[in-house]
One Martini backbone bead per residue (centre of mass of N, CA, C, O) as a GRO file, in nm:
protein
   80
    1UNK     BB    1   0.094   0.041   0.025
    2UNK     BB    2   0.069   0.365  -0.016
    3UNK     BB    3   0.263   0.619   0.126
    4UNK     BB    4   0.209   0.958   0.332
    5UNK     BB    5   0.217   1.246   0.418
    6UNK     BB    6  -0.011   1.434   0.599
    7UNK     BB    7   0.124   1.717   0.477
    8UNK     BB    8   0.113   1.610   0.177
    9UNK     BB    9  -0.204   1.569   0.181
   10UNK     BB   10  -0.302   1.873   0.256
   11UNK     BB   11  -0.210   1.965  -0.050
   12UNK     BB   12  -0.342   1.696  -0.213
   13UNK     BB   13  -0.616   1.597  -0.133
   14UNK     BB   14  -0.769   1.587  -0.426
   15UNK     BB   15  -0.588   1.392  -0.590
   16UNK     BB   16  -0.570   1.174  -0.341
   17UNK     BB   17  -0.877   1.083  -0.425
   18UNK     BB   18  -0.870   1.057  -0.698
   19UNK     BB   19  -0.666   0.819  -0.737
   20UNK     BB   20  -0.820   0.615  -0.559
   21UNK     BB   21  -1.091   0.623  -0.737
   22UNK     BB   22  -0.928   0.539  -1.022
   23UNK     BB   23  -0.773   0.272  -0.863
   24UNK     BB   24  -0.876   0.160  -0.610
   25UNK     BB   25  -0.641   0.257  -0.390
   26UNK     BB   26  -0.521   0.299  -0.129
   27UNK     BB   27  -0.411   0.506   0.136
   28UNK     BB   28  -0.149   0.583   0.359
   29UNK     BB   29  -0.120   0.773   0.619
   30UNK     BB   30   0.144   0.997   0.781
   31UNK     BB   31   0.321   1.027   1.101
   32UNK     BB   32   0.603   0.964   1.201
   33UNK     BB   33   0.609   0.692   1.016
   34UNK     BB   34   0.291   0.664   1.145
   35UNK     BB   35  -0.035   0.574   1.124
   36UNK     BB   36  -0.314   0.756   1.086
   37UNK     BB   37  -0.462   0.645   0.799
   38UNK     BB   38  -0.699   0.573   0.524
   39UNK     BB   39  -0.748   0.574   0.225
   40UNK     BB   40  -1.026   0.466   0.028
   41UNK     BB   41  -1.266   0.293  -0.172
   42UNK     BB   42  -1.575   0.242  -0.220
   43UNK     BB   43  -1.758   0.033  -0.209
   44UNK     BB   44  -2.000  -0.111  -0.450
   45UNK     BB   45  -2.272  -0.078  -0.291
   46UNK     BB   46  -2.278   0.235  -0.328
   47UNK     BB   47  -2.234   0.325  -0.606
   48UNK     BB   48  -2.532   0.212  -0.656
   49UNK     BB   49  -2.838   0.478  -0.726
   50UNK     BB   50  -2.964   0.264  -0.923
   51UNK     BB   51  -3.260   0.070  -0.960
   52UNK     BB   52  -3.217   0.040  -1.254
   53UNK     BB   53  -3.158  -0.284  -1.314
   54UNK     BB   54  -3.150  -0.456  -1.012
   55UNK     BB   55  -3.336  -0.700  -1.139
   56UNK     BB   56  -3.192  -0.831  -1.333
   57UNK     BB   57  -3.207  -1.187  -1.397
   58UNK     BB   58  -3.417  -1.267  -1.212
   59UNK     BB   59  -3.645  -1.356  -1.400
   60UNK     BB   60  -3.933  -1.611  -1.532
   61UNK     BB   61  -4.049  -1.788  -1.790
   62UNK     BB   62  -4.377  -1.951  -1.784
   63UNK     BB   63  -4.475  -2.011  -2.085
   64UNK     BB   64  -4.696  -1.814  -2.249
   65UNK     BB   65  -4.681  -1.475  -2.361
   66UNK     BB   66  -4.863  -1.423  -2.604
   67UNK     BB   67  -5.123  -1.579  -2.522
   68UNK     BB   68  -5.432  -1.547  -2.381
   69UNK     BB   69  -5.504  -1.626  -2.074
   70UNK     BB   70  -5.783  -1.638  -2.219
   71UNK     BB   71  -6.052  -1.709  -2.400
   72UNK     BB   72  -6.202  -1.527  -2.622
   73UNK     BB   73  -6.505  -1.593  -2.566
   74UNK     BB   74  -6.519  -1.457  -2.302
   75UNK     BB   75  -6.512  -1.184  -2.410
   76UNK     BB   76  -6.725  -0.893  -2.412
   77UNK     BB   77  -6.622  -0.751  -2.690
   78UNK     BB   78  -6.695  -0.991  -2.869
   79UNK     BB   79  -6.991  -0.960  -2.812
   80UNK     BB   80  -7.254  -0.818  -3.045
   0.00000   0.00000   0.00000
């Protein structure tokens, strides 16, 4: 794991979070050479914040889906 003085730290903040992002490895903080934080990329679970297609691959279809559920004589718009 890449180690970083907290120093350093102060002044490169927001590259050093872009850093983390982009290549999804952690960053070890230090303070005279002994650790005192890690900066992480988030979970993969925190990531997905769109509902739309989180049931993928879910369902299945089982028998005709094409033919009408019921007998056509049965419907009464066809009827008279």
């Amino acid at each position: 794991m890449e180690e970083i003085a907290v120093s350093k730290f102060k002044t490169t903040c927001l590259s050093v979070i872009e850093r983390v992002r982009r290549t999804r490895k952690p960053i070890r903080l230090t303070r005279f050479g002994k650790p005192v934080a890690e900066v992480i990329p988030p979970s993969t679970a925190a990531r997905s914040a769109s509902w739309i297609g989180s049931m993928e691959g879910t369902g299945e279809i089982l028998g005709d889906i094409v033919s009408p559920a019921t007998d056509p004589d049965e419907w009464d718009v066809l009827r008279g």
